[in-house]
Phi, psi and omega in degrees: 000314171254055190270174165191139163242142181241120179237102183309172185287307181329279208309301219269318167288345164269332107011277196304294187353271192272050163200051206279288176308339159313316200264013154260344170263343169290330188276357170256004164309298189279350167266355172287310176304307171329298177316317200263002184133322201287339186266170157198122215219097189263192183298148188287177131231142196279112181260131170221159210222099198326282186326326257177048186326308209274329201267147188228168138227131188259116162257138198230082187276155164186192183187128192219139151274071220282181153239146068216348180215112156348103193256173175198154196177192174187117172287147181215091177248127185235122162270073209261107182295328194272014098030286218280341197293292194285352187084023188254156173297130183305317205231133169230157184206150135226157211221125177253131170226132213268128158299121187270345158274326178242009169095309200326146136335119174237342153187155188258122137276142163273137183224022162283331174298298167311331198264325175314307194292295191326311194276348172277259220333310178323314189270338151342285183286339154312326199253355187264352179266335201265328183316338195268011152261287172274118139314107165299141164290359188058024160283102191217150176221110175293120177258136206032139189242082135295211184262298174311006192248282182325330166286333200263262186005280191316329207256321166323308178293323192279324174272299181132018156344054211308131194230088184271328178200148193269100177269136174253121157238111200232119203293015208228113183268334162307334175304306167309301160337301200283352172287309177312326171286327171297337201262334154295325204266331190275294335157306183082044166269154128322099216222136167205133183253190204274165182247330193198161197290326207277336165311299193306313172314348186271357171304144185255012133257088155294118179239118182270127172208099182206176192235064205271167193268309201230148159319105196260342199263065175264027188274129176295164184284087169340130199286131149122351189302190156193129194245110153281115197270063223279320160329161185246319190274315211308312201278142166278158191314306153345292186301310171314273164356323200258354195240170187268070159357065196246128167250187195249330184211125174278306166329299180329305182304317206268105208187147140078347168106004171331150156310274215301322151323336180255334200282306180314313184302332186280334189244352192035081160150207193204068192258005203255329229258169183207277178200214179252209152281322125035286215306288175345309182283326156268058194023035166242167208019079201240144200278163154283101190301341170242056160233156145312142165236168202197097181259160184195110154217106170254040170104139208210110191308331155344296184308316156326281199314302169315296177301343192271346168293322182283332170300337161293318165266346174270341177268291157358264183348275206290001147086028197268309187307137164258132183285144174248107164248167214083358162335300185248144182293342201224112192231032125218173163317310165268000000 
């Protein structure tokens, strides 16, 4: 009852690695669970900083019924953009997940590599589900080349995604390089990167992963495209409106000034949604192919939770968790 484990960033990233398809059937396990019910996924909430407009830190409390146990826990992910200014990563996290018969705290992850995997995975299984409607043309285009750009390719590629040539665009152009170099020399893609957003927007599979504030996009979503919107901001309201709509929690999205969140607000209501990814995954509200589509999974705190039970059991296995003993000072009443 009373152990604690610590599973450091090496182990939870050599984990994620070498278990990439494990870690797309744990997140589409857990939004089919999400679907039935099973979950409880509350509102994230938001630490902002008077100075320090662009920076957050986000808790993402939540609780699923998983197997092999019930889990139950909270991600603390912080986005510090100007970060990226130094060459450190934008988003750091950890993930506490709770014993669920007594509450107690059971073990600490370093957890930006889980919130990485977790959001390549979402977009994994969203584009292997919309492929068995829409076929992708293997034309696919990246909009930021971050650590969440680079994670969603590698999981894209892994699933089978079709990719014949990768186009990359980042307005910070070594980044964009070095995603065109992971994806040639690590991936073996046909990799180039963009001269403008608007070359990449001509792909007919778009992945938006950028940390834009306010809406930059407004060119609509093409009939047969298809856009993953990992991004929270990038599409103007217009866009959202004009597509075919799938989210991982619709409440969930609409909060915070999201493109689609601004979409509502602009049309006041929400005849623009088509269903989720759930929906995508049990053949149901299944898109038109000769409309655009435009999914935005922006994430579930649910989701965390899953990867992070399986990475946690797998540092177990592999004899990786460090146990702390003595952790909590008072282990009775008396």
């Amino acid at each position: 009852m009373f152990s604690f484990e610590v599973v450091p960033g090496k182990v939870v990233k050599d984990v994620l690695d070498t278990s990439v398809l494990d870690v797309v059937a744990v997140v589409e396990d857990a939004y089919l669970r999400h679907d039935e019910g099973r979950t409880v996924n509350p509102d994230s909430y938001f630490l902002r900083f008077p100075e320090k407009p662009d920076a957050r830190i986000i808790a993402l409390p939540a609780f699923a019924e998983l197997d092999p146990e019930p889990v139950t826990g909270i991600k603390w992910i912080s986005s510090f953009p100007a970060n990226v200014r130094a060459g450190v990563p934008r988003a750091s996290a950890v993930l506490v997940l709770n014993d669920y018969a007594t509450g107690y705290p059971r073990a600490l992850l370093e957890a930006a590599s889980i919130s990485s995997a977790r959001t390549a995975a979402s977009a994994a299984v969203a584009a292997r589900a919309l492929a068995r409607h829409v076929p992708g043309d293997g034309q696919v285009a990246i909009v930021g080349a971050g650590v969440i750009a680079r994670t969603i390719v590698r999981h894209l590629v892994a699933t089978g995604y079709r990719i014949d040539r990768l186009t990359v665009f980042d307005l910070h152009e070594p980044s964009a390089d070095n995603l065109v170099a992971l994806a040639k020399d690590e991936l073996g893609l046909d990799a180039v990167r963009a001269a403008s957003i608007g070359e990449a927007l001509a792909a007919q599979t778009v992945v938006t992963a950028t940390t834009a504030a306010t809406p930059h996009v407004e060119q609509p979503v093409r009939p047969g495209q298809v856009v993953l919107n990992i991004s929270l901001r990038d599409f103007a309201p217009s866009v959202v409106l004009g597509a075919q709509n799938y989210f991982d929690d619709v409440e969930h999205c609409m909060k915070a000034n999201t493109s689609p969140h601004l979409a509502e607000q602009a049309s006041g209501g929400r005849d623009f949604v088509t269903g989720t990814i759930a929906d995508l995954v049990r053949g149901r509200a299944l898109p038109d192919p000769a409309r655009g589509v435009l999914v935005s999974p922006f994430g579930l705190g649910v989701l965390d939770l899953a990867v992070g039970q399986h990475v946690l059991l797998a540092a177990r296995a592999q004899g990786l968790a460090i146990d702390v003993p003595d952790f909590f000072g008072e282990t009775t009443r008396w």
